[in-house]
N, C-alpha and C positions, 0 to 999 in steps of 0.2 A: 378410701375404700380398702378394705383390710386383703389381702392376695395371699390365699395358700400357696402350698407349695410341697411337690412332689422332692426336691431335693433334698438329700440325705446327707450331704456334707454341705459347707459352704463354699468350696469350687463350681461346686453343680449347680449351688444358688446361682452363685455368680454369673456361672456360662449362659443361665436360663431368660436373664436381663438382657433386653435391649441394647444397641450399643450404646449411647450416650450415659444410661442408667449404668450400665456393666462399666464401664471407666468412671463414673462417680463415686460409686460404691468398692471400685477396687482404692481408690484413691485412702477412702476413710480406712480399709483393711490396713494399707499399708503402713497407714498413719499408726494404727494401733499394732502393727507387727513390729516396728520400729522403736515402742516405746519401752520395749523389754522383750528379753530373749525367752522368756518362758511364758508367753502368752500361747493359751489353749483355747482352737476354735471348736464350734458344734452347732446346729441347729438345732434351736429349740423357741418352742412356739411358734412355728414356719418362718422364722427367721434366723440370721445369723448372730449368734452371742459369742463373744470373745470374754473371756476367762482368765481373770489374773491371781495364783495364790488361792485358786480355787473357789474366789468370786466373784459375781457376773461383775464384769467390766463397765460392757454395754449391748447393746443389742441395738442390731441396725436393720432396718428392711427397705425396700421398694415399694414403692404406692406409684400412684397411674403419675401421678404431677407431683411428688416429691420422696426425697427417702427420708425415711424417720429414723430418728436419732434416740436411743429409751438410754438414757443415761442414769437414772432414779430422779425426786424430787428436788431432793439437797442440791443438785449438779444446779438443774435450775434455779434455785433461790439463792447458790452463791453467783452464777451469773447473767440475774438478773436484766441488769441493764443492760448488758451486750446482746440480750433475746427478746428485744424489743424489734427489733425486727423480723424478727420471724413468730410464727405462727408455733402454739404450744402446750402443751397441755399438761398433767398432772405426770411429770417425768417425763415428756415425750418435746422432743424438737422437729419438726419439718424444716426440710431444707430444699427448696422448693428446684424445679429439677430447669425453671429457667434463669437462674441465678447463678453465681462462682458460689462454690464452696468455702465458707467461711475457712480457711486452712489453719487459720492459726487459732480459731475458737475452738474447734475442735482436738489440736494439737494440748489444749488448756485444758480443756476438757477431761480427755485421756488422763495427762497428768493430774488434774483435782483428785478423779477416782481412783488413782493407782495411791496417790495418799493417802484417800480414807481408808481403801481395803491393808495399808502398809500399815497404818493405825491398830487395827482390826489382828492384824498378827500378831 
């Protein structure tokens, strides 16, 4: 189920989550504030997008039973097989909110896209 949102920054997404949801979803921030020193956040499309070099990153949101993961199509078709477990769609990952957060597929993740957008430069 798709969940607007009144938040204007992605702090105030954040703050807006549940606690369990609000520590999942900072987890992935940090993941991607980590992965470079000039990453830009913003909301858009009632979610959170983080911004590398001035291309969408990713975008992340809250869903009632998972946060989804929009990393584009390519992210998924290079990882494939490791998204076999989870639930997915045409660019889009769920990551289901009673599971561990894959850390280190997303960690991969991060990095794939900061290479195609370094490509792209």
């Amino acid at each position: 189920m798709y969940n607007r949102t009144k938040a204007t920054s992605v702090e105030e997404y954040i703050e807006s989550a549940s606690a369990p949801q609000k520590t999942r979803i900072q987890i992935i921030r940090d993941l991607v504030r980590d992965s470079a020193t000039d990453i830009e956040e913003k909301i858009s499309y009632d979610m959170p997008a983080f911004i590398y070099k001035g291309k969408i990153l990713l975008y992340v949101a809250i869903q009632s039973k998972h946060i989804g993961l929009y990393a584009l199509p390519e992210t998924n078709i290079e990882f494939a097989e490791e998204l076999t477990a989870f639930k997915t769609g045409k660019g889009s990952i769920q990551l289901p909110n009673n599971k561990d957060l894959p850390i280190d597929l997303i960690r991969r993740i991060i990095e794939f896209r900061m290479r195609k957008i370094d490509k792209l430069s």
